[in-house]
N, C-alpha and C positions, 0 to 999 in steps of 0.2 A: 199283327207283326208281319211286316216282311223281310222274307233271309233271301241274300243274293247268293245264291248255290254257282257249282260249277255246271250244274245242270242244264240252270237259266242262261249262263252264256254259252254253252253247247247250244243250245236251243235257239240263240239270240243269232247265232254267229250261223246257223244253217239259213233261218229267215234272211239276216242281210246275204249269202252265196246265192239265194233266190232271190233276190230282190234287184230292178234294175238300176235302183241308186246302188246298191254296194253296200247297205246298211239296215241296221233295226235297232229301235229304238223300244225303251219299254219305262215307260211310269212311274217312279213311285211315289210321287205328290198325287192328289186326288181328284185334283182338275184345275184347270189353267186360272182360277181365281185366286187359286193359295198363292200366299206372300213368298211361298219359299220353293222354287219348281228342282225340282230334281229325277235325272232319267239317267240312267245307262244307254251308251250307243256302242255296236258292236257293228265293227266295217269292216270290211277286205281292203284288200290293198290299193283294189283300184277304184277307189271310193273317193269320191272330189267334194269337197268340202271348200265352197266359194270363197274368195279371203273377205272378209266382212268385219263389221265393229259394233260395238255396241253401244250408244254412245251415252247411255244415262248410267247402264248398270256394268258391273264387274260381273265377271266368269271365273268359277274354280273349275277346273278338271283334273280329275286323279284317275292316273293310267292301272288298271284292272289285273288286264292281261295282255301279253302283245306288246308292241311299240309304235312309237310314229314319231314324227318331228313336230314342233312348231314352230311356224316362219311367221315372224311379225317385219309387218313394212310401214314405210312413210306414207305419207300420202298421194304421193306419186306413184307406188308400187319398186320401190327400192328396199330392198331386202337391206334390215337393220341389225337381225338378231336368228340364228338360227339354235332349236335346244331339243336335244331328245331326249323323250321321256320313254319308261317302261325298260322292258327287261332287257340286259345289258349296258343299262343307263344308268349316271347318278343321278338322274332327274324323275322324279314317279306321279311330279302333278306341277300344276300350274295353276296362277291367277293372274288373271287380263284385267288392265284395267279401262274404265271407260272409255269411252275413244279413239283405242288403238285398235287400226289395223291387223288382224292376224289371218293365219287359217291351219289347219293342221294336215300333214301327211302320212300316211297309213303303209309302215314299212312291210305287216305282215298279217295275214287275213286271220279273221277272228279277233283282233285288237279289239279290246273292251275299255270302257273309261266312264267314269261317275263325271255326268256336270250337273252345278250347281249355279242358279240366278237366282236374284231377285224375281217373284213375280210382283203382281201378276200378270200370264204373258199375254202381250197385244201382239197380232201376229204383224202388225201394220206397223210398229216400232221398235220391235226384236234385235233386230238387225237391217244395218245397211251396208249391200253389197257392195265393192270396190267394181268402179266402171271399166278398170283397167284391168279386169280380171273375164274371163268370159263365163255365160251364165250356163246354167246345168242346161246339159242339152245338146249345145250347142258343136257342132262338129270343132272347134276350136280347144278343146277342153282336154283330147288326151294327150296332144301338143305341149299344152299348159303346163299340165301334168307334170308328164317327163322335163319339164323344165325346172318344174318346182322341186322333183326328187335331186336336183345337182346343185340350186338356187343357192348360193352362198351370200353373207353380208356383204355387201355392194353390187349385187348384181342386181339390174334393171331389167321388169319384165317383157319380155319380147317385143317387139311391133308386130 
C-alpha cells in the first residue's frame, strides 16, 4: 500500500524549492510499462510547464494542495479557455482530452496535483510540445511566463 501523507508533499515540495525546474515528481505506478502511470507533482510557482498535448491519450489531474490555472489554446497558441483549480476554486481537477493543447500555471509554491494516463509511457510520444511556445531553458521562458500568468481567452501568444 501507498498512503500519500502530508508528509510526502512537505517533502515533495522542498525537492521541487531545490530543484532547478521548480518541481518533484514521485511515482506511484511501478514502472513506465503499467497500463496505468500515475505520479504526484509538486511545483513552485515559477515552475514552466511547456503547453504541449497529448495526442492519442487523455489526462486527469486532481489539484492536492495549492492552486494553479489551466490554459488550453488552439493550435496557433490563442488562448481558448482559462480555469482554476485548487483552493479557492470551484474547480479541484481536470481531464484533457486528446489533442488539445494545454499547459498549466502554478499560482503558489508547493501546489501538489495527482495525474493520471494511459501507459505505457514512451517518452518519444508522451507529448508534443507547442512550437509557439518556448522550450525549458530557454531565456525566453520567464517572458512567457508572466505572459501566461495574465493570458486570457483570446489572447495570442507573444511574437
Amino acid at each position: 500500500m501507498k498512503l500519500i501523507t502530508a508528509d510526502l508533499l512537505d517533502q515533495l515540495a522542498a525537492a521541487a524549492a531545490a530543484s532547478p525546474r521548480g518541481r518533484a515528481h514521485y511515482n506511484l505506478h511501478g514502472s513506465p510499462a503499467d497500463l496505468v502511470q500515475r505520479y504526484l507533482v509538486v511545483a513552485t510557482r515559477g515552475s514552466y510547464f511547456r503547453p504541449h498535448r497529448h495526442t492519442t491519450r487523455a489526462e486527469l489531474a486532481l489539484v492536492v494542495r495549492g492552486r494553479l490555472d489551466l490554459i488550453v489554446f488552439d493550435a496557433t497558441g490563442t488562448v481558448t479557455a482559462r480555469y482554476p483549480l485548487g483552493e479557492r476554486a470551484s474547480n479541484i481537477a481536470y481531464e484533457q482530452s486528446p489533442g488539445s493543447w494545454h499547459t498549466v500555471v502554478v499560482e503558489c509554491d508547493g501546489t501538489a496535483f495527482l495525474e493520471v494516463k494511459e501507459g505505457p509511457y514512451d517518452p518519444a510520444s508522451a507529448s508534443q510540445f507547442a512550437s509557439w511556445a518556448p522550450a525549458e531553458g530557454d531565456p525566453a521562458v520567464a517572458r512567457f511566463l508572466e505572459w501566461l500568468r495574465g493570458a486570457a481567452p483570446g489572447d495570442s501568444v507573444p511574437a
